[in-house]
N, C-alpha and C positions, 0 to 999 in steps of 0.2 A: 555892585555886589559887596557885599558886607564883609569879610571873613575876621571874625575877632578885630585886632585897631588897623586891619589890612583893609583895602581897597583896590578894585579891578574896574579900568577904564581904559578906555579907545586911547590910543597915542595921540599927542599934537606933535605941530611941527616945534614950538619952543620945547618937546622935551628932547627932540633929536639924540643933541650931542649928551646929553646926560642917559639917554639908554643907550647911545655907542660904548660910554665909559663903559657901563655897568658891564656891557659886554666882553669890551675888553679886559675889565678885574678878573672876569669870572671866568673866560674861555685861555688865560694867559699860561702859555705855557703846560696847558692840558694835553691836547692835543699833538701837539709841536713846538719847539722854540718859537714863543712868542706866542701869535695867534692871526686869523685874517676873518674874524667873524665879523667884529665891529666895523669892517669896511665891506664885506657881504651883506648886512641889512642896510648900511649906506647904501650900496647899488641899487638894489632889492625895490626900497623902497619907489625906485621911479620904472621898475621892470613893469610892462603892461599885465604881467599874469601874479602880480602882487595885488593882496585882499584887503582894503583899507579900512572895510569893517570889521576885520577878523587878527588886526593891527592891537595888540592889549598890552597895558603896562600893570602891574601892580604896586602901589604908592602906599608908606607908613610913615605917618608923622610926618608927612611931607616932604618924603625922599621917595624916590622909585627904586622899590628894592625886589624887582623881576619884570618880565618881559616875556612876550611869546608872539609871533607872528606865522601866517598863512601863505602858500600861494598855490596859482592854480597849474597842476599837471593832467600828463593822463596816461592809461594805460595802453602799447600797441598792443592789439587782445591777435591772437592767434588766428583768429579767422581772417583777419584782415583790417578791421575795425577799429576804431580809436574809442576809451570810455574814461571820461572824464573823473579827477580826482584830482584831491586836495595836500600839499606836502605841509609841515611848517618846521620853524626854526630858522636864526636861533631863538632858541628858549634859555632862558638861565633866571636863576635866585642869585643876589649880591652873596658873594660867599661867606661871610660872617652869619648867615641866616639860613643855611643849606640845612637837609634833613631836620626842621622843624614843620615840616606841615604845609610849607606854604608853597612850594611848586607842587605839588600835585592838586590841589585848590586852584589854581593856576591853570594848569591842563585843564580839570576837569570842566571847569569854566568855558574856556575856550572850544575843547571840544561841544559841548552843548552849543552854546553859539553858533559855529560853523554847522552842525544839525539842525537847527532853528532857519539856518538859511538854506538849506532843502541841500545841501552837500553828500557827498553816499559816499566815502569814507577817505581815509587818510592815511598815507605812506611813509613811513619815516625808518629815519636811521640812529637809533637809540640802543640803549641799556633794557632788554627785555625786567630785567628785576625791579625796575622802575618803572618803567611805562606800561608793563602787565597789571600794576594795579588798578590802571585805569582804564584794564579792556584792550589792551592792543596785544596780540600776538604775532608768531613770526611768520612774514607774509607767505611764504611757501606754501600755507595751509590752506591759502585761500586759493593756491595757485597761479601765485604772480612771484615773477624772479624780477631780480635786480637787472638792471642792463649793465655789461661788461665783465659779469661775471665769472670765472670757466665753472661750468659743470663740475659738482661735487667741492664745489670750496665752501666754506662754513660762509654762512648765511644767516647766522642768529643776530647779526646788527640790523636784518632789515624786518621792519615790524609794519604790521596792517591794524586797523581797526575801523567796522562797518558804522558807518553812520546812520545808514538803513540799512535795517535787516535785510538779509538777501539780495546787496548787493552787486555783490560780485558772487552770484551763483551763475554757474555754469562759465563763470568767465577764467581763460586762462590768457598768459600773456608776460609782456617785460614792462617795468614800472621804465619811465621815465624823469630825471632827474630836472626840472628846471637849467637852461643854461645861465639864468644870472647866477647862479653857487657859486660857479667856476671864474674865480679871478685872477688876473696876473699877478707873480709876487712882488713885481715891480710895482704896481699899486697899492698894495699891500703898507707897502714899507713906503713911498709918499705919502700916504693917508694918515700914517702912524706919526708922522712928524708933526701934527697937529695936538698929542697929548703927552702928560708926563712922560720921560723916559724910565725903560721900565728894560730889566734887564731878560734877556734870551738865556733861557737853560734847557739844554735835551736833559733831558729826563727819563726815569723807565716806564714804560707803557706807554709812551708817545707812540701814535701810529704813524707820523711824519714826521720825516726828518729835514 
């Protein structure tokens, strides 16, 4: 796909370690001192419920400057039932090229795709003021909760959006999270020993410390 001198294609395995970079420039010290994303799509990538056609980079001038990846969840639905769904992330734009246009080109991309492949929609944990422009609202509405949540805690991080219509009608239920997310911080910080050193700052608005 074409977008302006941008371009959106499947991941190889020679781009590996240059979308870990990307990931760790962009996710560093956002979050938390430091970051552990760059070594969660590490794992990610050899988990069985990771989506290798739904694996995207986007490349300008011959650099990969974004990234977005798939995998496969599902919902425990209240009756008792399991219904299949789709998480992804991480996602990011190299941050010298943020809020120009090009991650949400990016998503909107990807989302289509993952439609294409007959998928019925997608859960994630994002920025509604972003991710609203491409159709994703906050999952409550659809009536799916977050798992581990208590009752009545704010809930605006977790967002839905239907890949086929009528998805999730009639369905209520708890989202569940993939277990490759969750890694050790002892990995974390081995992992990390493979690229520049790069300094740890708490920061405000970090959610972890």
């Amino acid at each position: 796909m074409n977008t302006d001198e941008s371009f959106i294609r499947l991941e190889k395995e020679n781009d590996y370690r240059e979308v870990e970079n990307l990931i760790r420039e962009s996710f560093w010290n956002v979050y938390r001192p430091g970051c552990s994303e760059h070594y969660v799509i590490h794992v990610l990538r050899d988990d069985p419920a990771f989506v290798p056609e739904l694996d995207f980079v986007m490349e300008k001038d011959g650099v990969i400057i974004g990234q977005n990846m798939f995998m496969r969840t599902h919902i425990d639905r209240d009756d008792g039932g399991k219904l299949d769904v789709l998480t992804m992330g991480p996602i990011c734009i190299t941050p010298e090229l943020k809020r120009k246009g090009y991650g949400k080109k990016l998503l909107d991309y990807s989302l289509a795709k993952a439609a294409e492949m007959g998928f019925g929609a997608v859960l994630f944990e994002g920025n509604i003021d972003f991710y609203g422009k491409s159709g994703f609202d906050v999952a409550r509405k659809f009536g799916i909760r977050y798992h581990d949540l208590p009752e009545g805690a704010d809930d605006s991080f977790f967002l839905c959006i239907e890949l086929k219509k009528g998805y999730l009608d009639g369905i209520t239920g708890v989202y569940q999270t993939p277990k490759g997310y969750y890694v050790d911080d002892a990995d974390v910080e081995e992992f990390d020993k493979f690229f520049p050193k790069k300094k740890k700052e708490k920061l405000p608005g970090q959610i972890f410390s």
